[in-house]
PATOR-203324 format. One record per atom (N, C-alpha, C): atom name; residue number from 1; x, y, z; residue in one letter. Coordinates in steps of 0.001 Angstrom, whole numbers, plus 524288, in hexadecimal, padded with zeros to 5 digits. Each point is the difference from the previous one (the first is absolute). Layout:
# PATOR-203324
<node atom="CA" seq="NUM" px="X" py="Y" pz="Z" type="A"/>
...
END
This chain:
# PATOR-203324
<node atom="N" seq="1" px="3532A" py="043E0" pz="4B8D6" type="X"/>
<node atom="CA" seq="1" px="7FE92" py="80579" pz="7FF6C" type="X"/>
<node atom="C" seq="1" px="80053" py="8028F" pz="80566" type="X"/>
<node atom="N" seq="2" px="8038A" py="803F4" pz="7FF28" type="X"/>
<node atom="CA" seq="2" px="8005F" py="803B5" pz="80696" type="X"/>
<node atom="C" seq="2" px="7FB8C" py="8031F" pz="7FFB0" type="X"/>
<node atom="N" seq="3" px="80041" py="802A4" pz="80676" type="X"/>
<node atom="CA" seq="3" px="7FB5E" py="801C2" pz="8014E" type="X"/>
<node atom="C" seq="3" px="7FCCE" py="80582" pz="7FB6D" type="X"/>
<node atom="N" seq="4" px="80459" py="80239" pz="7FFB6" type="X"/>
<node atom="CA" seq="4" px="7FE80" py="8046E" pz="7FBD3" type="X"/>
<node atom="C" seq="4" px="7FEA5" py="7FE87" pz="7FC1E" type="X"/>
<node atom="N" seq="5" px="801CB" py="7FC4E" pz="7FA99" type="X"/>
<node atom="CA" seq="5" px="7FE91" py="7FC34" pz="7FCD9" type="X"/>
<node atom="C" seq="5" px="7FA81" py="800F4" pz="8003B" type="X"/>
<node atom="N" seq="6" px="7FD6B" py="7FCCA" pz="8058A" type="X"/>
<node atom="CA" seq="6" px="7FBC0" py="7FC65" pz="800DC" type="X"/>
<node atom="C" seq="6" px="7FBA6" py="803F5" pz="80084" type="X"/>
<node atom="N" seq="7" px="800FB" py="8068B" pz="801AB" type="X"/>
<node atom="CA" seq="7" px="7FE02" py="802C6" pz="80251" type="X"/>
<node atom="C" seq="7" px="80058" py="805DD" pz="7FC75" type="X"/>
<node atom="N" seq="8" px="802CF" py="8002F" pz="7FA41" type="X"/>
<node atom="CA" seq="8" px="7FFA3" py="801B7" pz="7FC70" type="X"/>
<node atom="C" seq="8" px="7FA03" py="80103" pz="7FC75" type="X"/>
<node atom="N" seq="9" px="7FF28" py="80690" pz="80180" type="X"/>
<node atom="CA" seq="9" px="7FA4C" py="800FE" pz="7FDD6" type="X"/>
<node atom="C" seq="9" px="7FF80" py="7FDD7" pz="7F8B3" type="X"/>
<node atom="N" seq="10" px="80509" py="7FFCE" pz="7FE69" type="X"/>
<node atom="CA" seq="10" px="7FE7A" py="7FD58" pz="7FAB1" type="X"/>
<node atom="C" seq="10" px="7FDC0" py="7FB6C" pz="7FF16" type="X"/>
<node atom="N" seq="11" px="7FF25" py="7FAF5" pz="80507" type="X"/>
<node atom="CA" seq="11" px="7FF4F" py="7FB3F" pz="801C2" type="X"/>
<node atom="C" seq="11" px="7F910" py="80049" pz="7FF14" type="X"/>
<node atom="N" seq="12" px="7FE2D" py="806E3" pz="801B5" type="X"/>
<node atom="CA" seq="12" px="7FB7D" py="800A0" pz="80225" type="X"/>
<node atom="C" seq="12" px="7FD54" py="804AC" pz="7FBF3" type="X"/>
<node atom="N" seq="13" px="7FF26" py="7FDDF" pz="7FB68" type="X"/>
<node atom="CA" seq="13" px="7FDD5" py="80504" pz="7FD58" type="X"/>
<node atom="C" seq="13" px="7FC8F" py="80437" pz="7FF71" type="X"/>
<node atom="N" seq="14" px="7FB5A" py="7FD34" pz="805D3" type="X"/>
<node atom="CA" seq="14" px="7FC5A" py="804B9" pz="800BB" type="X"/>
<node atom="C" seq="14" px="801A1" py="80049" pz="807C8" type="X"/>
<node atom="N" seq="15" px="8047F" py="80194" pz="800BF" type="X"/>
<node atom="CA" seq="15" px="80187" py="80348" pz="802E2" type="X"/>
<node atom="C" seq="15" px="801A6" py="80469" pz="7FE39" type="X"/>
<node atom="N" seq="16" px="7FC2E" py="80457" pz="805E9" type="X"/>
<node atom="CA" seq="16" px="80047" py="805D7" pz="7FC33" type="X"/>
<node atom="C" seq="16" px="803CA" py="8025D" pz="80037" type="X"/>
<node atom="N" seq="17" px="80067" py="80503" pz="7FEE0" type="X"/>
<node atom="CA" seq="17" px="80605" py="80186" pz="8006D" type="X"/>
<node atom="C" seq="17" px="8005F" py="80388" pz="806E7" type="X"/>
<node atom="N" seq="18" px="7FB9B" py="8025E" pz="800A4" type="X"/>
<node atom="CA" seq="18" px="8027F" py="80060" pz="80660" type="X"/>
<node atom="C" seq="18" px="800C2" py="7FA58" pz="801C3" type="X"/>
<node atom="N" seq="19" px="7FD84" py="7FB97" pz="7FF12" type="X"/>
<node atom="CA" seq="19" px="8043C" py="7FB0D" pz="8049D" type="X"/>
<node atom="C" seq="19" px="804E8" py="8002D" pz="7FD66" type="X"/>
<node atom="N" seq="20" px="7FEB0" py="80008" pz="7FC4F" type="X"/>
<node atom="CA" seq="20" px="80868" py="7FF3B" pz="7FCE1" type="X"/>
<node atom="C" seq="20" px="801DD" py="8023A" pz="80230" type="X"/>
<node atom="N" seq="21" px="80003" py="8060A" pz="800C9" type="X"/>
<node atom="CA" seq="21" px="8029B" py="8035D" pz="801DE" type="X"/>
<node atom="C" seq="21" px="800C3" py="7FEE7" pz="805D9" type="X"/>
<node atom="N" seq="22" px="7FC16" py="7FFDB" pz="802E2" type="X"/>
<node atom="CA" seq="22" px="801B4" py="7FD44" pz="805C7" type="X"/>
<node atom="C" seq="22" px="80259" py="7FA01" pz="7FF84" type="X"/>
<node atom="N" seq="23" px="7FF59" py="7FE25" pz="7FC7F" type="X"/>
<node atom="CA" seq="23" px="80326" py="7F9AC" pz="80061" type="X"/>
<node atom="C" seq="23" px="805D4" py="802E6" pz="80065" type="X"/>
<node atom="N" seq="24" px="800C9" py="802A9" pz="7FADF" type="X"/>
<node atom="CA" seq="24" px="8046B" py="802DB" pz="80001" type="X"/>
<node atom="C" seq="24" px="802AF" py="800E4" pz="80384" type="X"/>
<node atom="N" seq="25" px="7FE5D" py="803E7" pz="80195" type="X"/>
<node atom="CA" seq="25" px="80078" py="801EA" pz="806A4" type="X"/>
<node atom="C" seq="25" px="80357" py="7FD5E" pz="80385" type="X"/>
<node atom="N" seq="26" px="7FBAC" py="7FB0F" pz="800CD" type="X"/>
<node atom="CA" seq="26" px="8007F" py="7FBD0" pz="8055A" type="X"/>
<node atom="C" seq="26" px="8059E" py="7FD7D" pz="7FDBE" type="X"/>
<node atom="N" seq="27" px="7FF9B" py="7FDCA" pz="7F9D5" type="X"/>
<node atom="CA" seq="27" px="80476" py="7FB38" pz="8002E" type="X"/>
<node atom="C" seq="27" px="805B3" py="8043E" pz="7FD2D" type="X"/>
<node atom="N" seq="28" px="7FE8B" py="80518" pz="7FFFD" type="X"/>
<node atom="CA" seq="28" px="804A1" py="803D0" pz="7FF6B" type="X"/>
<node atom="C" seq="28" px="8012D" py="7FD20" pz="7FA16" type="X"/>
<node atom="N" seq="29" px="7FC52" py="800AF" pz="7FD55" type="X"/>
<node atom="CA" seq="29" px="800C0" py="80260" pz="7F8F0" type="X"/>
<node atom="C" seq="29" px="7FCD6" py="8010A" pz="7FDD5" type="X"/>
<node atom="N" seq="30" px="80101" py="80164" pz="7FA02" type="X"/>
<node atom="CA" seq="30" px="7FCD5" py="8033F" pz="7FE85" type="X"/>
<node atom="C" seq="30" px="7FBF9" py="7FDA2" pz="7FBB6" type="X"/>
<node atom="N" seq="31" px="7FBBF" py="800DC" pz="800F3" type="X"/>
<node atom="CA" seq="31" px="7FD6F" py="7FD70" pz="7FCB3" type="X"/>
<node atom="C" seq="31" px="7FBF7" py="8031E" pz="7FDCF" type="X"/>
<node atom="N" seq="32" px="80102" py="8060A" pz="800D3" type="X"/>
<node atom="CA" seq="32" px="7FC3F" py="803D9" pz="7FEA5" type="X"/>
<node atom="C" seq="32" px="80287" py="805CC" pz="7FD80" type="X"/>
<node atom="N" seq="33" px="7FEE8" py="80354" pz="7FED0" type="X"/>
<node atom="CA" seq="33" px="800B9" py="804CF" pz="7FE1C" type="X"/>
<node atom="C" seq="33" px="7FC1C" py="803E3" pz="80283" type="X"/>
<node atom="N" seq="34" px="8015C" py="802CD" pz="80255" type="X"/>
<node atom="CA" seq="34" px="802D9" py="80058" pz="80672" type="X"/>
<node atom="C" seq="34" px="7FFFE" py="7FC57" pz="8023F" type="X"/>
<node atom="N" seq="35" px="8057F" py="7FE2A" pz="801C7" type="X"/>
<node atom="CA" seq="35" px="80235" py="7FDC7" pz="80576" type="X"/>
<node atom="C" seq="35" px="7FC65" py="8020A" pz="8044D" type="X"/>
<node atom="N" seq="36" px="7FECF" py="7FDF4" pz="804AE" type="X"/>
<node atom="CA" seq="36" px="7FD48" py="8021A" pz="803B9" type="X"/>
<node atom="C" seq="36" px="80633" py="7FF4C" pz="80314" type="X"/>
<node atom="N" seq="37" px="8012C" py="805BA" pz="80277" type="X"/>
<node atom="CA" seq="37" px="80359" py="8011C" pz="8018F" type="X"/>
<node atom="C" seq="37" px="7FF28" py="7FEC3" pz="8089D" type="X"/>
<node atom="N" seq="38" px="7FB7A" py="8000C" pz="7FFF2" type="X"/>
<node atom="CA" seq="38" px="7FC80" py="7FF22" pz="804DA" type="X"/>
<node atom="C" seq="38" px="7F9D3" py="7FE8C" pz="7FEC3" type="X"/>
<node atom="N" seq="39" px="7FF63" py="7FB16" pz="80458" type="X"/>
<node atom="CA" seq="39" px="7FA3F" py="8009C" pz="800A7" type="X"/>
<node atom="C" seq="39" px="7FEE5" py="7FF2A" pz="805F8" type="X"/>
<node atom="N" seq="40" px="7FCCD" py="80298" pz="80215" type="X"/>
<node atom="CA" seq="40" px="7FE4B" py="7FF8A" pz="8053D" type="X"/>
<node atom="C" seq="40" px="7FB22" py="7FEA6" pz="801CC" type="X"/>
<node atom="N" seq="41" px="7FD18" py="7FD8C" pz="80513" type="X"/>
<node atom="CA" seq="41" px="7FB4A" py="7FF39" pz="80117" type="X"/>
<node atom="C" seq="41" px="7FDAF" py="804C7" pz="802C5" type="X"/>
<node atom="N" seq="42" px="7FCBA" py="8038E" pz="7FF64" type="X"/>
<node atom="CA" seq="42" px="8000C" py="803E4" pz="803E7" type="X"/>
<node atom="C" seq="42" px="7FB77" py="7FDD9" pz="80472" type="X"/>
<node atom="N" seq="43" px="8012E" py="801CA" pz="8044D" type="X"/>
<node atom="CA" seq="43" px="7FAB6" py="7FEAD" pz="8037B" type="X"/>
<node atom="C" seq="43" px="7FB6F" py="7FCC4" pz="7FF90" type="X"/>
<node atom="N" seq="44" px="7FF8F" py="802E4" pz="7FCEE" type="X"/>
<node atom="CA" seq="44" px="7F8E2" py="7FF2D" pz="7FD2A" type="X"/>
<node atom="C" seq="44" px="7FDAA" py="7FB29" pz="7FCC2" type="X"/>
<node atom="N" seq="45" px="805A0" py="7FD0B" pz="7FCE6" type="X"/>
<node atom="CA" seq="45" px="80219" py="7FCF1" pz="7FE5E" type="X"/>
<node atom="C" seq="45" px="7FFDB" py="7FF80" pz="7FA80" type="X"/>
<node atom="N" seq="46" px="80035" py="803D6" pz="7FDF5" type="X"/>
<node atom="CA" seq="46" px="800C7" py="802DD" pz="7FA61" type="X"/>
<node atom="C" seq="46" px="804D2" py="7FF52" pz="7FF70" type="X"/>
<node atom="N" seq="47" px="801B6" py="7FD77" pz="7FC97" type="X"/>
<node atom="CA" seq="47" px="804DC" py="7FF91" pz="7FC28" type="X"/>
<node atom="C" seq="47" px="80296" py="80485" pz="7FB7A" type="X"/>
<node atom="N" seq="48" px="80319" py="801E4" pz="8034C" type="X"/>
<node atom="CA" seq="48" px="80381" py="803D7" pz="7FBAB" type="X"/>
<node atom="C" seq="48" px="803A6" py="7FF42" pz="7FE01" type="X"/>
<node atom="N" seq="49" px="80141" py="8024E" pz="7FB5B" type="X"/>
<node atom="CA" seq="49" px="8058F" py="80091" pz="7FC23" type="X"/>
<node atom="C" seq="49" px="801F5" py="803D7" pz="7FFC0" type="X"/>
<node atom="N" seq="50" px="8052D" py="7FE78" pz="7FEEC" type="X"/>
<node atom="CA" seq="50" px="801EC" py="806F9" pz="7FF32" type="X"/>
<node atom="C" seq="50" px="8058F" py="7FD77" pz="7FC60" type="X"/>
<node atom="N" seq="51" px="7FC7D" py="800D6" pz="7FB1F" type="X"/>
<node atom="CA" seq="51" px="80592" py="7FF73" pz="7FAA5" type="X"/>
<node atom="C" seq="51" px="8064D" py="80220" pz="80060" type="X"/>
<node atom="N" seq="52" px="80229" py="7FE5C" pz="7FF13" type="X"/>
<node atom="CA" seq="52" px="804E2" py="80086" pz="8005F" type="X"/>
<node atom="C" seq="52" px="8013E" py="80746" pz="7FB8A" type="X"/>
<node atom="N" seq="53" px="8025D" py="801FE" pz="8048D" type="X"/>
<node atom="CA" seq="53" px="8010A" py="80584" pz="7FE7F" type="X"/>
<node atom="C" seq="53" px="8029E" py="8013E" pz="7FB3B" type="X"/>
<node atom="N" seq="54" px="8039D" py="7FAD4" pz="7FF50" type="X"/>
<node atom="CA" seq="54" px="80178" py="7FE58" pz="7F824" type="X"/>
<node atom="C" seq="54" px="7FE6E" py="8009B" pz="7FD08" type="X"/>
<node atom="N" seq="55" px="7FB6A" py="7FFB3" pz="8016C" type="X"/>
<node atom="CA" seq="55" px="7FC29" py="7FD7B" pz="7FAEE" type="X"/>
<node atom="C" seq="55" px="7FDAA" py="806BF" pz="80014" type="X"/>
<node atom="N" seq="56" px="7FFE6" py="8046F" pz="8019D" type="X"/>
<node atom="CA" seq="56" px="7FE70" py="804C1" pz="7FFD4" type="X"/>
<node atom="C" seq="56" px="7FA60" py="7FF2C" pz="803C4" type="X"/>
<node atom="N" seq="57" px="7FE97" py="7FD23" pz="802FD" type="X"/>
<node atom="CA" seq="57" px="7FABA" py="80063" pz="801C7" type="X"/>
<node atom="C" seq="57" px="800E0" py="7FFFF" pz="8073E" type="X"/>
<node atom="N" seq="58" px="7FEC6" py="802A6" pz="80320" type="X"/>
<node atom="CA" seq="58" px="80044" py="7FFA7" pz="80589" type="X"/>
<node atom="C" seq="58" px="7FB53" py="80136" pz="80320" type="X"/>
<node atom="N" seq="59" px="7FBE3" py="7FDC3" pz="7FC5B" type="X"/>
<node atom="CA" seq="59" px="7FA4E" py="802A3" pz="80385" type="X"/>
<node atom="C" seq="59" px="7FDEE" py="7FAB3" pz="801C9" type="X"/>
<node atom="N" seq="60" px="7FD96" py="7FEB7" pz="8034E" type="X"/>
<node atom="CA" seq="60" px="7FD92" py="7F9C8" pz="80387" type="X"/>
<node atom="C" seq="60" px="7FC34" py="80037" pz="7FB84" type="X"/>
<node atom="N" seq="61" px="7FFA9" py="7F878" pz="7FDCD" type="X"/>
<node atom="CA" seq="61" px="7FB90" py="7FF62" pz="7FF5B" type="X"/>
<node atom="C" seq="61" px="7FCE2" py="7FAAD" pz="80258" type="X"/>
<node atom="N" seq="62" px="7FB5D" py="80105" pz="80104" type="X"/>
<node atom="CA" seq="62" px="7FC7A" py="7FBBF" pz="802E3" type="X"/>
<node atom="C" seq="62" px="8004A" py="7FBBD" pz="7FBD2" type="X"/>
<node atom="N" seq="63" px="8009B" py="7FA4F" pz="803ED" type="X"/>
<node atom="CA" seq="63" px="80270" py="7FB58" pz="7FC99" type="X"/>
<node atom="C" seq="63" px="7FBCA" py="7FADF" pz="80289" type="X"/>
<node atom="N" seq="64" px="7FC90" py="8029D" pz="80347" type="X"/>
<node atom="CA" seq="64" px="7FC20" py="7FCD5" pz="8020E" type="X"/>
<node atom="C" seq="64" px="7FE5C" py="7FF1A" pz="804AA" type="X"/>
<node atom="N" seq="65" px="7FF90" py="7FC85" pz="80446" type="X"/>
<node atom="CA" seq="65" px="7FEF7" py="7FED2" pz="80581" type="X"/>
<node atom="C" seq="65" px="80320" py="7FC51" pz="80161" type="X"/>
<node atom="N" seq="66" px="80174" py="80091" pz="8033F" type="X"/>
<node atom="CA" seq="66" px="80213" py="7FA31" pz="80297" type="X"/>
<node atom="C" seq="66" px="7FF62" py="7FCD0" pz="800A3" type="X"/>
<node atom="N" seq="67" px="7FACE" py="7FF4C" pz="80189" type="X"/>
<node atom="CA" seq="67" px="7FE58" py="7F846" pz="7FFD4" type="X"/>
<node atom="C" seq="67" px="80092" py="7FF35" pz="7FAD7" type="X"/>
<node atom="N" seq="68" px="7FDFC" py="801D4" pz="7FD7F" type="X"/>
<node atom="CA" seq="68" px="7FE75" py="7FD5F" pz="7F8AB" type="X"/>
<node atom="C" seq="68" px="806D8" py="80065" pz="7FEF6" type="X"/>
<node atom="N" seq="69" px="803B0" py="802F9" pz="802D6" type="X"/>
<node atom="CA" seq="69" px="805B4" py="7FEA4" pz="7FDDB" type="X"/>
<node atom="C" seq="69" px="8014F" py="7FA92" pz="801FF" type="X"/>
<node atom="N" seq="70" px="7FD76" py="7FF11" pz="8037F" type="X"/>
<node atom="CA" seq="70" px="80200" py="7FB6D" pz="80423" type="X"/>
<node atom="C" seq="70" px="7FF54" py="7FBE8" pz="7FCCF" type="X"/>
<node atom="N" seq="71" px="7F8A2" py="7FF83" pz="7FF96" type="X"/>
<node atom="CA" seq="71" px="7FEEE" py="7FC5E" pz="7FD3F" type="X"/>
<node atom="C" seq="71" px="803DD" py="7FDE3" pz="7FA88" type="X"/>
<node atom="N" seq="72" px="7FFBB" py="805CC" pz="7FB7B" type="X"/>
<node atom="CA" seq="72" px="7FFBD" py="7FFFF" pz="7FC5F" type="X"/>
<node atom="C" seq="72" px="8083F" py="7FC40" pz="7FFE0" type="X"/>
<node atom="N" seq="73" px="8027C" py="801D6" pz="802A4" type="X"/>
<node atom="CA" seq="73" px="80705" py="7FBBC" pz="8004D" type="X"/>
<node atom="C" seq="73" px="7FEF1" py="7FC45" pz="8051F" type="X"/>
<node atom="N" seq="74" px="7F9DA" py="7FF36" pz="80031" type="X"/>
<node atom="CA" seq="74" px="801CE" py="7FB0D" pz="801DD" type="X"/>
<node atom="C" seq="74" px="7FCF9" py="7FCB3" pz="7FB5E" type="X"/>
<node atom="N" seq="75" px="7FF33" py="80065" pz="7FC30" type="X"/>
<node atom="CA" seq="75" px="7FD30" py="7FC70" pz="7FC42" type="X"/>
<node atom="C" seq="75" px="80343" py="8007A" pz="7FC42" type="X"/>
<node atom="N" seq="76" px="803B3" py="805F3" pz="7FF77" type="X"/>
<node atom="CA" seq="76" px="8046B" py="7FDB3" pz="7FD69" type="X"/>
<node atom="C" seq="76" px="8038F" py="7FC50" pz="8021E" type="X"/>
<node atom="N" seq="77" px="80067" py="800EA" pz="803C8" type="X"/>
<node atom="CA" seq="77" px="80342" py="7FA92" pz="8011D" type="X"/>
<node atom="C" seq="77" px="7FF1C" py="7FA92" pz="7FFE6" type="X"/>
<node atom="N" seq="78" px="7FAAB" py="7FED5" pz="8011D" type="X"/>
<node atom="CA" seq="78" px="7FD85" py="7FB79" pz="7FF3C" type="X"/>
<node atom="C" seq="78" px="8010A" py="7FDF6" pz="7F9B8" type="X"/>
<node atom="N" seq="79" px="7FCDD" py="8056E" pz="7FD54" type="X"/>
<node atom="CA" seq="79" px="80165" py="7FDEB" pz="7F9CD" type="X"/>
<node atom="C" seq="79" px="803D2" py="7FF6C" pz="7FE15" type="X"/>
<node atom="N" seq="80" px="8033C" py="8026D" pz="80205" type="X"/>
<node atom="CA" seq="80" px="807F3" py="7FFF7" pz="7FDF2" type="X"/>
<node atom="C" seq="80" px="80279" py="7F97D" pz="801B0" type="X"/>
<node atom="N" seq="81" px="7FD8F" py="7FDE0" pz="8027D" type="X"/>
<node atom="CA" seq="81" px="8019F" py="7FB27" pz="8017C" type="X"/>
<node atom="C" seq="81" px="8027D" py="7FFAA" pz="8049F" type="X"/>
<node atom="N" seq="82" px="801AA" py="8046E" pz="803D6" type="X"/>
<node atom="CA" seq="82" px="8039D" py="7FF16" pz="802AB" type="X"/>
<node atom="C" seq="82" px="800AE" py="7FBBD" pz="80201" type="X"/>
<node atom="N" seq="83" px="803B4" py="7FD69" pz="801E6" type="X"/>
<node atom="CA" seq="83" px="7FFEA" py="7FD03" pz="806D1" type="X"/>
<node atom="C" seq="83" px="8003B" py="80130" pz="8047D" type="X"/>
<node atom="N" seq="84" px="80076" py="7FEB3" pz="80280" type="X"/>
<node atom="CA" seq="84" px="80159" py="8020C" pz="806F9" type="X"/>
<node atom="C" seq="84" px="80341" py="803B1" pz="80013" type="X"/>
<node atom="N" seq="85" px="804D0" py="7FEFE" pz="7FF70" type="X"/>
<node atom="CA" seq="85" px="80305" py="80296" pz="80058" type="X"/>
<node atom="C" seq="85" px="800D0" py="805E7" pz="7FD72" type="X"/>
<node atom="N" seq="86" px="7FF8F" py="7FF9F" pz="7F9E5" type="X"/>
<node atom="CA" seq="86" px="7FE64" py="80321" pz="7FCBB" type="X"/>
<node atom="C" seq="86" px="7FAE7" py="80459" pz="80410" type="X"/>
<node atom="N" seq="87" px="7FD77" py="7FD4E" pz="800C4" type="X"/>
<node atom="CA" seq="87" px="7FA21" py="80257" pz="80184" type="X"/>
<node atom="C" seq="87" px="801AE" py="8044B" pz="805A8" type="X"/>
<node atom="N" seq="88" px="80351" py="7FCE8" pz="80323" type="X"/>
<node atom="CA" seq="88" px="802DA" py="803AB" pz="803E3" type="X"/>
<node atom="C" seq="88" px="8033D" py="8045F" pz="7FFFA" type="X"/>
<node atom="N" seq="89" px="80446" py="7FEBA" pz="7FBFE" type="X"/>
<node atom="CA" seq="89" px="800E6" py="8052F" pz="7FD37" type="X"/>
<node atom="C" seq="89" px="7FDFD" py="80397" pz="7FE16" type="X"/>
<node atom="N" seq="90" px="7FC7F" py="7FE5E" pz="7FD89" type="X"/>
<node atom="CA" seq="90" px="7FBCC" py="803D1" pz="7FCAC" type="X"/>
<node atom="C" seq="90" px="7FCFA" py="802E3" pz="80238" type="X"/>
<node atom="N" seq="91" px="7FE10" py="7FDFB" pz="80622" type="X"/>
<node atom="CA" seq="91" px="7FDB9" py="80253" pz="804DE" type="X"/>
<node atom="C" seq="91" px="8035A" py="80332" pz="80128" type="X"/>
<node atom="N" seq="92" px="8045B" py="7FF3A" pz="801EF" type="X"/>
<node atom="CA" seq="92" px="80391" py="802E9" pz="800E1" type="X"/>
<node atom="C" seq="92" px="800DC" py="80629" pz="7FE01" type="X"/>
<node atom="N" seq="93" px="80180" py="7FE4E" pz="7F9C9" type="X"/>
<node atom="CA" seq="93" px="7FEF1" py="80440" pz="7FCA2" type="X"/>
<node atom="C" seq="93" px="7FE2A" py="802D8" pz="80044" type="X"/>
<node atom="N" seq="94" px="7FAEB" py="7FEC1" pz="7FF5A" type="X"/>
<node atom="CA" seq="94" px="7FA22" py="80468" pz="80326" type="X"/>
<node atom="C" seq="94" px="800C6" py="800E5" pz="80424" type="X"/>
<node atom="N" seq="95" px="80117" py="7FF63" pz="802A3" type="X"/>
<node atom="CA" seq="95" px="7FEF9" py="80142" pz="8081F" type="X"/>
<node atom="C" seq="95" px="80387" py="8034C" pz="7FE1F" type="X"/>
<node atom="N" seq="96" px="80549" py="80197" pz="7FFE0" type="X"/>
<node atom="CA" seq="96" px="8031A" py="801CD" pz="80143" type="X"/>
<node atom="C" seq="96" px="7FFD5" py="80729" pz="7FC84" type="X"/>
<node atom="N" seq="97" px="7FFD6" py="800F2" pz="7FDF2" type="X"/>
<node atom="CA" seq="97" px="7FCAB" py="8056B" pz="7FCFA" type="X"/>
<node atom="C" seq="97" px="7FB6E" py="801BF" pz="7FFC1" type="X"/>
<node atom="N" seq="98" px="7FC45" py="7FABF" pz="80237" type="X"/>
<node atom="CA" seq="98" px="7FACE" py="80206" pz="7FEC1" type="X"/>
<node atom="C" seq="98" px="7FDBD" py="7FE07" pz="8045B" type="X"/>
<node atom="N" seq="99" px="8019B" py="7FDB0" pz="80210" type="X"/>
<node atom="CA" seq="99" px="7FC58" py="7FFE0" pz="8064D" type="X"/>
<node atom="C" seq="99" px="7FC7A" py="7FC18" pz="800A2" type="X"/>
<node atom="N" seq="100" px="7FF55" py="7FDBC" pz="7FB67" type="X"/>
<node atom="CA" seq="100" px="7FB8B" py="7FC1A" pz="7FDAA" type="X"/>
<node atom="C" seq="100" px="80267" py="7F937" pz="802E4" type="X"/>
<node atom="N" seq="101" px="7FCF0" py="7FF2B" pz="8029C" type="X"/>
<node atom="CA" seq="101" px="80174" py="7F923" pz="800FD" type="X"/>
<node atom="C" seq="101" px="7FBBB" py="7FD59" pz="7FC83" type="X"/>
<node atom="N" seq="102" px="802D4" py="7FCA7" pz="7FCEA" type="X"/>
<node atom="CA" seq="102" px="7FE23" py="7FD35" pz="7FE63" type="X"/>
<node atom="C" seq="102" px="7FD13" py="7FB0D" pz="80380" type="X"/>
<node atom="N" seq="103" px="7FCA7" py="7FCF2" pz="7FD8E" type="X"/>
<node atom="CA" seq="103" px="7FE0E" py="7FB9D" pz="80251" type="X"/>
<node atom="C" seq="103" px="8024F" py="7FB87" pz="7FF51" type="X"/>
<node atom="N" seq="104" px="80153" py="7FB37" pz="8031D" type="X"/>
<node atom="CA" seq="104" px="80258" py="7FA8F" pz="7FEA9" type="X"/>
<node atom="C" seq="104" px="7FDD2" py="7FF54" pz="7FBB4" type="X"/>
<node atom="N" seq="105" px="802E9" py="7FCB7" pz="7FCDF" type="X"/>
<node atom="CA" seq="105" px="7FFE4" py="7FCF1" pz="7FB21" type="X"/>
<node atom="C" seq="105" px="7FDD0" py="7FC00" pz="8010D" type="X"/>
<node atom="N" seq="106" px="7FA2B" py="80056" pz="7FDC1" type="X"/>
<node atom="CA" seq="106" px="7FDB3" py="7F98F" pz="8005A" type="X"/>
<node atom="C" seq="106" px="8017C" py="7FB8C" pz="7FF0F" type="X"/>
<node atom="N" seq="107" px="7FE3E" py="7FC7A" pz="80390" type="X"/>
<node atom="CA" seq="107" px="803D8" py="7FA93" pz="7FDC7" type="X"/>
<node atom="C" seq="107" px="7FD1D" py="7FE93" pz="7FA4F" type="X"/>
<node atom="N" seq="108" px="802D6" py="7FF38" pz="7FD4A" type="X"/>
<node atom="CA" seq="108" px="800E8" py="7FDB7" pz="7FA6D" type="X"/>
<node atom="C" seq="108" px="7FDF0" py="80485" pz="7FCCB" type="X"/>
<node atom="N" seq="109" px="8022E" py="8041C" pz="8022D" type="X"/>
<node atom="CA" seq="109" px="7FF4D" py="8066C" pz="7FBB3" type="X"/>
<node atom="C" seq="109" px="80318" py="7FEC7" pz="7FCF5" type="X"/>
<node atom="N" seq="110" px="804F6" py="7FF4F" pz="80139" type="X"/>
<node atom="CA" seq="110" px="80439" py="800BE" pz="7FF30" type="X"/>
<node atom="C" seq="110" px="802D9" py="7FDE3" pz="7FBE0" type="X"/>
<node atom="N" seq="111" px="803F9" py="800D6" pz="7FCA6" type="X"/>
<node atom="CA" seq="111" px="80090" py="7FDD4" pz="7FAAC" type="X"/>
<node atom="C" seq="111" px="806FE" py="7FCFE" pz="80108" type="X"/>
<node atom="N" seq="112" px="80125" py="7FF86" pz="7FBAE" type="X"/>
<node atom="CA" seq="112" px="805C1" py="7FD52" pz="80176" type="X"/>
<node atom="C" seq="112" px="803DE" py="804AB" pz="7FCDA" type="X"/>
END
């Protein structure tokens, strides 16, 4: 099972739909109605959205805080099984749009 597979909110049935929508986001598909076309950390460390202009909607909406985002994909990842490698990418993912570093992957978090 590849990383998306493993990391698929259908995997996770009481994930809500703002994380879907930022899972979305991060691994670039869609797993929501609105697409989040952007999400950003502002300062303060409030988490915004801003739906994809497609979908008829272009107003920000608040999607949570940042630590509790941090936390909240790094326990998806734990629970998704990743491995190392997997788990680095997936850091990746996040860092790179959202600013968010993830934390190392505990030894024996990690799934096959």
């Amino acid at each position: 099972m590849d990383i998306y597979a493993k990391l698929d909110p259908q995997r996770f049935p009481n994930m809500s739909l703002p994380m879907a929508a930022i899972l979305g986001f991060v691994l670039e598909r869609q797993f929501t109605t609105p697409v989040l076309a952007d999400v950003q950390v502002a300062p303060d460390g409030h988490v915004l959205g801003w739906p994809s202009e497609a979908e008829g909607v272009g107003h920000s909406m608040h999607l949570g805080v940042a630590a509790d985002l941090r936390a909240n994909l790094s326990r998806l990842g734990m629970a998704a099984g990743l491995d190392q490698e997997e788990w680095t990418r997936f850091a990746a993912m996040v860092r790179s749009p959202l600013g968010i570093e993830l934390s190392e992957l505990a030894a024996g978090a990690g799934g096959s």
